[in-house]
N, CA, C and O of each residue as an XYZ file, in Angstrom:
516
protein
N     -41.219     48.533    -43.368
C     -40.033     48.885    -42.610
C     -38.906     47.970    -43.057
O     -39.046     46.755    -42.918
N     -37.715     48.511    -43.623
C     -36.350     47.342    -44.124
C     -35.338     47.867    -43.261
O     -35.467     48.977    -42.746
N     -34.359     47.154    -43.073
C     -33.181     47.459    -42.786
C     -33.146     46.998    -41.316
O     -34.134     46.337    -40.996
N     -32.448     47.151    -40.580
C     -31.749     46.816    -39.081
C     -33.124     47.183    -38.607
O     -33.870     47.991    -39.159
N     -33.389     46.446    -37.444
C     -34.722     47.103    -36.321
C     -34.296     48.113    -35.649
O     -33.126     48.403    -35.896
N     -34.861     48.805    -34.829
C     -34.155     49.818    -34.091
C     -33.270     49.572    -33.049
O     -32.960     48.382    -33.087
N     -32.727     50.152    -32.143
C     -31.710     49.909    -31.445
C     -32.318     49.101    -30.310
O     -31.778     48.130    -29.781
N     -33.576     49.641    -29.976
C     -34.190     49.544    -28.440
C     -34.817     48.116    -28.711
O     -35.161     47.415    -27.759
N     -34.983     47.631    -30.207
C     -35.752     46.377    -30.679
C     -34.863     45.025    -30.781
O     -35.224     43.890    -31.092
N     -33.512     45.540    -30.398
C     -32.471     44.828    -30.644
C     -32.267     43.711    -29.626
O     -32.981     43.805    -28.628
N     -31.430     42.669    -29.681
C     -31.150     41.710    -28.650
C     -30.072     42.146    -28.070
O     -29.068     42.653    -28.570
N     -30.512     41.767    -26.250
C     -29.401     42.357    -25.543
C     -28.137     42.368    -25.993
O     -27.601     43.472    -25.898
N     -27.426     41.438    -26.490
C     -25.865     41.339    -26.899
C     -25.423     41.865    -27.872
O     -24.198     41.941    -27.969
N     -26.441     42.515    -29.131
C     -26.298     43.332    -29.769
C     -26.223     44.582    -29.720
O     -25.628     45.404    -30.417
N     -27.160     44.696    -28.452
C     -27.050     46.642    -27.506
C     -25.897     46.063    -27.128
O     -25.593     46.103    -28.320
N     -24.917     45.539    -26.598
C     -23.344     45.667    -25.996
C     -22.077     46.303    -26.624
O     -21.580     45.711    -27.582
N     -21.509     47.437    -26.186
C     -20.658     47.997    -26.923
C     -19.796     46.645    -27.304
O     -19.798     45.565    -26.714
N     -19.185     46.974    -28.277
C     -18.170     45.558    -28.994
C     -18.526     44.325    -28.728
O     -17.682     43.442    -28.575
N     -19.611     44.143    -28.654
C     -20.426     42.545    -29.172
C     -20.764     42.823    -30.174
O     -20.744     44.046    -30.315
N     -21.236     42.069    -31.389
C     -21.135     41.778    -32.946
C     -22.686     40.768    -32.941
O     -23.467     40.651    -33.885
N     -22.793     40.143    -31.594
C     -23.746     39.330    -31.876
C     -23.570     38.058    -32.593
O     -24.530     37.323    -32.822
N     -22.342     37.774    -32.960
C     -22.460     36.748    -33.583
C     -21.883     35.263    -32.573
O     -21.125     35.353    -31.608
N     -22.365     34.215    -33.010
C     -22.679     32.888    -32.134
C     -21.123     32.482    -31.580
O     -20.182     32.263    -32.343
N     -21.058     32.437    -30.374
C     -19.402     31.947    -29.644
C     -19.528     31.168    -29.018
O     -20.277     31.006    -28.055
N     -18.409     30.230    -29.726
C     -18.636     28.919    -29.740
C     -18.032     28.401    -28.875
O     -16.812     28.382    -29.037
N     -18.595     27.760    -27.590
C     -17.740     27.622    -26.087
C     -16.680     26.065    -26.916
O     -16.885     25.126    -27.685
N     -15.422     26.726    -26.023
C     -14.806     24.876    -26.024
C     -14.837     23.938    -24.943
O     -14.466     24.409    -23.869
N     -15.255     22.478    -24.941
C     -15.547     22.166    -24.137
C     -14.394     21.439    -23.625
O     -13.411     21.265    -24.345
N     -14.454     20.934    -22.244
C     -13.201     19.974    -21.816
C     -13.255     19.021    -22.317
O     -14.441     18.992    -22.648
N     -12.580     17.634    -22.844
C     -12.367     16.446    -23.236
C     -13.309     15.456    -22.219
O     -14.067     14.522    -22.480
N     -12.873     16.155    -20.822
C     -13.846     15.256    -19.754
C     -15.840     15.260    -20.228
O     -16.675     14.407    -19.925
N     -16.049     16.656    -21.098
C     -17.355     16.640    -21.281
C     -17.670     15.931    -22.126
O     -18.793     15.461    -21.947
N     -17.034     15.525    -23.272
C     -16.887     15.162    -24.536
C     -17.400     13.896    -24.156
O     -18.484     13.461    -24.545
N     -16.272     13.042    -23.057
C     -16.148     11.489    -22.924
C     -17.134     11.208    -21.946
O     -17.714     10.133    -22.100
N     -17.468     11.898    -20.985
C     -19.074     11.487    -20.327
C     -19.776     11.905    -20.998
O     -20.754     11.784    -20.260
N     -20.305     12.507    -22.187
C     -21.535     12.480    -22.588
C     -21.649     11.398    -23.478
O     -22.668     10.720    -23.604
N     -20.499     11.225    -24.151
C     -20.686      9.723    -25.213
C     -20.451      8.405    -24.364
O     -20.356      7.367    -25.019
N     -20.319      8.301    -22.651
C     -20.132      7.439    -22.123
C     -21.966      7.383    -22.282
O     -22.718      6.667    -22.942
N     -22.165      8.409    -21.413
C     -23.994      8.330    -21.287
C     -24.343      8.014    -21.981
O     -25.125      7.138    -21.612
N     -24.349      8.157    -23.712
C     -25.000      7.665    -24.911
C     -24.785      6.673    -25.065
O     -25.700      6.242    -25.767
N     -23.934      5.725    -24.806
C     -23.512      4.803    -24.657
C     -23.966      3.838    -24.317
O     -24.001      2.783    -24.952
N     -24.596      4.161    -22.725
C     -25.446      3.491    -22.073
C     -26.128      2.695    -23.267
O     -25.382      1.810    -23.685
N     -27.019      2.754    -23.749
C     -28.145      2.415    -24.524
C     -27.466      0.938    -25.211
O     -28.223      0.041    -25.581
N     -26.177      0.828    -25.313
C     -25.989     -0.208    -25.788
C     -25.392     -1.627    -24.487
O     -25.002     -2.786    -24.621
N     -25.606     -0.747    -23.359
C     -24.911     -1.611    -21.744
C     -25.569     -3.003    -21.957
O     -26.708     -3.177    -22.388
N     -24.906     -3.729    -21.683
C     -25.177     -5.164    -21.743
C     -24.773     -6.086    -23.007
O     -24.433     -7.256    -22.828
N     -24.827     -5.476    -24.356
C     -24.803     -5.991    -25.091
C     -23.901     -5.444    -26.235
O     -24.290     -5.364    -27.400
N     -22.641     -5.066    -25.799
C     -21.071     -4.684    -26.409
C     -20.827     -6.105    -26.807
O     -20.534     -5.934    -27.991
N     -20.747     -7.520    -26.583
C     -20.614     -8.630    -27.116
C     -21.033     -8.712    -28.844
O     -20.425     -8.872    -29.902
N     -22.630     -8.469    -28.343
C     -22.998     -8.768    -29.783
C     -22.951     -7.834    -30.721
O     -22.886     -8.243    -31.881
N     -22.964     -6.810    -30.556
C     -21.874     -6.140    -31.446
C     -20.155     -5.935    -31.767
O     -19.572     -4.981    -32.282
N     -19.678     -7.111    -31.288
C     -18.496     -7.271    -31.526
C     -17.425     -6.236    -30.938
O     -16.311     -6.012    -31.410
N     -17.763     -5.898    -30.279
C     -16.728     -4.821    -29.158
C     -15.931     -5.994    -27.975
O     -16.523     -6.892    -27.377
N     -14.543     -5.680    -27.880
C     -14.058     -6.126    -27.350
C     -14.404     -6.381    -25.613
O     -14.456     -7.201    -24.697
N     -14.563     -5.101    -25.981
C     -15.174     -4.568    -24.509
C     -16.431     -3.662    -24.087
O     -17.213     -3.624    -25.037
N     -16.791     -3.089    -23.242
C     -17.918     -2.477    -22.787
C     -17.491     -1.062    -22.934
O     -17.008     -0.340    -22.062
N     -17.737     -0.789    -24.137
C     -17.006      0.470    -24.327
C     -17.470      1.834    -23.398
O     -16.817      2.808    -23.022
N     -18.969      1.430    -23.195
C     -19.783      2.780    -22.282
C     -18.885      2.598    -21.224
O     -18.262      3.645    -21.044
N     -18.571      1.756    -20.486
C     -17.504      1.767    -19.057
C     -15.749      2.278    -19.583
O     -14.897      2.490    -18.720
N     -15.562      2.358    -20.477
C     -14.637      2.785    -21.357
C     -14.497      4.034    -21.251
O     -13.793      4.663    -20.461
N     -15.367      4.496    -22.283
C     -15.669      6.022    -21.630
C     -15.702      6.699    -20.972
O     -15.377      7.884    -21.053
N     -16.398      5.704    -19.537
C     -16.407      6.684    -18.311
C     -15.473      6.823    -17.676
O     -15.153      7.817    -17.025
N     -14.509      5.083    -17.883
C     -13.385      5.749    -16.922
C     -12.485      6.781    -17.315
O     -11.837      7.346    -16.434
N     -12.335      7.147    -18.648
C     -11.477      7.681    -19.635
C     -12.174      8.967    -18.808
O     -11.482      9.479    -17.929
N     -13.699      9.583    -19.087
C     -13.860     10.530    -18.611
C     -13.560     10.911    -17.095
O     -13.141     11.964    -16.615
N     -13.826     10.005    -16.650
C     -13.375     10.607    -15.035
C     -11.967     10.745    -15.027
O     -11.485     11.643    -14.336
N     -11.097      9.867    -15.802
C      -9.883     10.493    -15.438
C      -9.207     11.941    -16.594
O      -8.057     12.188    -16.957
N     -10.198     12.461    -16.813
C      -9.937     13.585    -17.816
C     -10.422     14.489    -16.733
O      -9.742     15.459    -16.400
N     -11.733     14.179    -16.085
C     -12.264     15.007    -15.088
C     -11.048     15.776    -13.867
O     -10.954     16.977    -13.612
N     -10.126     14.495    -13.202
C      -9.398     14.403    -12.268
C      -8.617     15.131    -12.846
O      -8.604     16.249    -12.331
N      -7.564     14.963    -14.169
C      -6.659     15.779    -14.328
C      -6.284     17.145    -14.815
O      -5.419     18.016    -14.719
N      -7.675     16.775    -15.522
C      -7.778     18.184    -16.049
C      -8.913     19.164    -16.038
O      -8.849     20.240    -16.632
N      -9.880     18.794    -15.398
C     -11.015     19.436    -15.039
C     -10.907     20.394    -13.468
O     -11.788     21.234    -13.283
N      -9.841     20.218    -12.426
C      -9.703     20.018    -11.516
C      -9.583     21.840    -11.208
O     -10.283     22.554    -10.489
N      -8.585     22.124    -11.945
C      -8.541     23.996    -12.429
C      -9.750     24.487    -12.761
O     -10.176     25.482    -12.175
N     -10.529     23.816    -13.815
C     -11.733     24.657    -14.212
C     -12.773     24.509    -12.866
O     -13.654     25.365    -12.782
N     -12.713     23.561    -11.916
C     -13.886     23.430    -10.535
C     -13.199     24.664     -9.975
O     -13.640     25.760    -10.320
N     -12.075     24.593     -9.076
C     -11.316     25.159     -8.225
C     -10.087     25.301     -8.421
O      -9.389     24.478     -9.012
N      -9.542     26.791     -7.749
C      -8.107     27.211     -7.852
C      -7.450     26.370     -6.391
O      -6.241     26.482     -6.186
N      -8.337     25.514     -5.383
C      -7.548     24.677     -4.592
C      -6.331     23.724     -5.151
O      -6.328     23.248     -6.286
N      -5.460     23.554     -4.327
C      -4.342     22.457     -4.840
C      -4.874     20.799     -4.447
O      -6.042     20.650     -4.086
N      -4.505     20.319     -4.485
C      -4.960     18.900     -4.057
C      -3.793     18.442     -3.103
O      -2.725     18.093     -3.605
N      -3.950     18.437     -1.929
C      -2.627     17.878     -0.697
C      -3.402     16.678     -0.055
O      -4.572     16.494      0.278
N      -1.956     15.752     -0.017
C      -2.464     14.553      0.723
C      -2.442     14.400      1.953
O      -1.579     13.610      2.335
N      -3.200     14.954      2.889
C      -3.081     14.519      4.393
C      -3.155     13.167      4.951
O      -3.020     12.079      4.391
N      -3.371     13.428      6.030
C      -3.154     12.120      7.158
C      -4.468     11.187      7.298
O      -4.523     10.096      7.868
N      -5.404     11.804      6.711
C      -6.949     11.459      6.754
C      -7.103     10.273      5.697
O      -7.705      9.206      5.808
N      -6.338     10.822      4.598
C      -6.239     10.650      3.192
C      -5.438      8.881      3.300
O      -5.941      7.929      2.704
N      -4.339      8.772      4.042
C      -2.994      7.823      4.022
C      -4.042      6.989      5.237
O      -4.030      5.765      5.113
N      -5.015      7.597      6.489
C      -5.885      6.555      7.013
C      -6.543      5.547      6.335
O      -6.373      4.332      6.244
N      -7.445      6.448      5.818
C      -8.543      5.702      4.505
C      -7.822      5.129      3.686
O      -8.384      4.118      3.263
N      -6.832      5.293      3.253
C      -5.803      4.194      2.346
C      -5.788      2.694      3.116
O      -6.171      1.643      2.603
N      -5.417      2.809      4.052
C      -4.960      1.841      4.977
C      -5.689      1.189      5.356
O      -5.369      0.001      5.399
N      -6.892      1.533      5.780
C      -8.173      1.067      6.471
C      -8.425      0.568      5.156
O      -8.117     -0.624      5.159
N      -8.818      0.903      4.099
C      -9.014      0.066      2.494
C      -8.376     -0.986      2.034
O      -8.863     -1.915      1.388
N      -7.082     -0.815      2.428
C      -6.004     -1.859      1.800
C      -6.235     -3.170      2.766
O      -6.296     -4.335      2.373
N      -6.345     -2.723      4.078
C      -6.510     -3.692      4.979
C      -7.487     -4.808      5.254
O      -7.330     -5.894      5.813
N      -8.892     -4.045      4.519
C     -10.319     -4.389      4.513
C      -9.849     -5.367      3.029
O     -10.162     -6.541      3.224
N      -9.545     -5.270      2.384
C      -8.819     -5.420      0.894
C      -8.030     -6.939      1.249
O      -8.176     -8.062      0.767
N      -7.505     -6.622      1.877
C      -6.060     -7.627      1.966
C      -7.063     -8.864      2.636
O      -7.167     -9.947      2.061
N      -7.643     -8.623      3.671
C      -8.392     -9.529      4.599
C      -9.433     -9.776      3.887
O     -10.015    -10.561      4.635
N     -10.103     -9.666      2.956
C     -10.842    -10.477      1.878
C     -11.053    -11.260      0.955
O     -11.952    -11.909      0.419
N      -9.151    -10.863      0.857
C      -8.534    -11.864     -0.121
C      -7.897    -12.901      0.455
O      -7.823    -14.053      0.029
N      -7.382    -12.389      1.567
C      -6.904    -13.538      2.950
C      -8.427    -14.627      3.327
O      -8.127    -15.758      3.709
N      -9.403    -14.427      3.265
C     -10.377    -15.305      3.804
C     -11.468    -15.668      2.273
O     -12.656    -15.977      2.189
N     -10.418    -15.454      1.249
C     -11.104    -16.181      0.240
C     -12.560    -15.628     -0.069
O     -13.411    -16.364     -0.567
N     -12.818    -14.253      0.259
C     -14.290    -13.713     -0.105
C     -14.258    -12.622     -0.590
O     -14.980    -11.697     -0.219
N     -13.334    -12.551     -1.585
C     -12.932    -11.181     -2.884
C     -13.588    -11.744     -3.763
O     -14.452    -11.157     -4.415
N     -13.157    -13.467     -3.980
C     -14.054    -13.559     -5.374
C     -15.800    -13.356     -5.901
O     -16.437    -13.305     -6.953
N     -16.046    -13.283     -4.388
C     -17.771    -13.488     -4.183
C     -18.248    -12.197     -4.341
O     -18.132    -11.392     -3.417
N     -19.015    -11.751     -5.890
C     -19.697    -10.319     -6.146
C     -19.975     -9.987     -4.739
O     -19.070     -9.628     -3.986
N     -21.447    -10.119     -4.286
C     -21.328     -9.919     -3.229
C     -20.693     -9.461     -2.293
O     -21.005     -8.298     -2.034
N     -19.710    -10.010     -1.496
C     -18.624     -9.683     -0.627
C     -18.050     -8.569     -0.901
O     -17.771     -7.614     -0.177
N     -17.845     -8.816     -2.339
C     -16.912     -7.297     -2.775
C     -17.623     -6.559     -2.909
O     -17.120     -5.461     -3.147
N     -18.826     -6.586     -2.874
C     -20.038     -5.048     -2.893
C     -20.465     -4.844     -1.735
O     -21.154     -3.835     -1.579
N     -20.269     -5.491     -0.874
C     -20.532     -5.131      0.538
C     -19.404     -4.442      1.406
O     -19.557     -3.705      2.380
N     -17.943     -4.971      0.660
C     -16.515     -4.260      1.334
C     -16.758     -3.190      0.573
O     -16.791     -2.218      1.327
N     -16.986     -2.794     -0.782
C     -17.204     -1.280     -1.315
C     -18.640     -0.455     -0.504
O     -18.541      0.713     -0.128
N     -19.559     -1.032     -0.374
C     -20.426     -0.252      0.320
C     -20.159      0.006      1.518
O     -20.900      0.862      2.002
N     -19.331     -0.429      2.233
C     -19.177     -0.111      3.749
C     -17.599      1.097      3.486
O     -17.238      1.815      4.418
N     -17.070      1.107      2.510
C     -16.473      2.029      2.256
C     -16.873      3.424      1.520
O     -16.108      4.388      1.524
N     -17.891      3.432      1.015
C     -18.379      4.356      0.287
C     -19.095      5.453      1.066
O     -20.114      5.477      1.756
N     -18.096      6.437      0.665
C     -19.016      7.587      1.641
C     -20.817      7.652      1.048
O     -21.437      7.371      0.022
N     -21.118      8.227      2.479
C     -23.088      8.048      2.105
C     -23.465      7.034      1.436
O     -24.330      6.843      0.581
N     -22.420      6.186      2.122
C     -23.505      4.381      1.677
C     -24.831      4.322      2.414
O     -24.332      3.953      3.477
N     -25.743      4.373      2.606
C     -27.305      3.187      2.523
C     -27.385      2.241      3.064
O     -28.413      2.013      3.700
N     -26.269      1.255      3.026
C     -26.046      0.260      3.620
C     -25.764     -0.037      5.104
O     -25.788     -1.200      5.505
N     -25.545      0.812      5.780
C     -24.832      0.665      7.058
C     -25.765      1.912      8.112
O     -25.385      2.041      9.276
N     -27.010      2.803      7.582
C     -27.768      2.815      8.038
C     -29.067      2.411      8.736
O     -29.749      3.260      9.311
């Protein structure tokens, strides 16, 4: 038997009127690009020094990606707008305040401290259960 298989032997996208079957090539967002090479990244966490990187480039990445996520990923999730309510300017405040008074009592510099003012801010923290 040569030539084309039969129609019924065919792959679905090839039975599709005006599909061609041939491979389409999605484009991806920039945000996918920069978290996945943040993730790969990982593998080198801890030790960006000794390879002579200025910096921690995997944390590089990510923030780069999240803020690719925020600005421009935001259309491809949802056609919502993003509005700042009153909820929004609370939690500001209540942060800045928690913020300000840590640095006022000299216990910003202490890891610690500051992971305990972020965990008590973090929605579905662990901590405060």
């Amino acid at each position: 038997m040569t030539g084309a298989p039969p129609k019924e032997l065919a792959a679905p996208a090839l039975r599709e009127p005006g599909v061609d079957g041939r491979a389409v090539r999605e484009h991806l967002p920039a945000a996918t690009w920069l978290l996945s090479f943040a993730i790969a990244a990982e593998i080198f966490s801890g030790n960006w020094g000794v390879l002579g990187a200025p910096a921690a480039l995997d944390r590089v990445l990510l923030v780069l990606g999240l803020v690719a996520l925020v600005l421009g990923g935001l259309r491809a999730v949802s056609d919502r707008t993003l509005r700042l309510r009153p909820l929004h300017i609370v939690l500001l405040l209540a942060a800045t305040f928690a913020t300000a008074s840590s640095i006022a009592a000299n216990t910003f510099g202490v890891s610690s401290a500051r992971f305990a003012l972020l965990a008590m801010y973090s929605i579905g923290s662990s901590s405060r259960r």
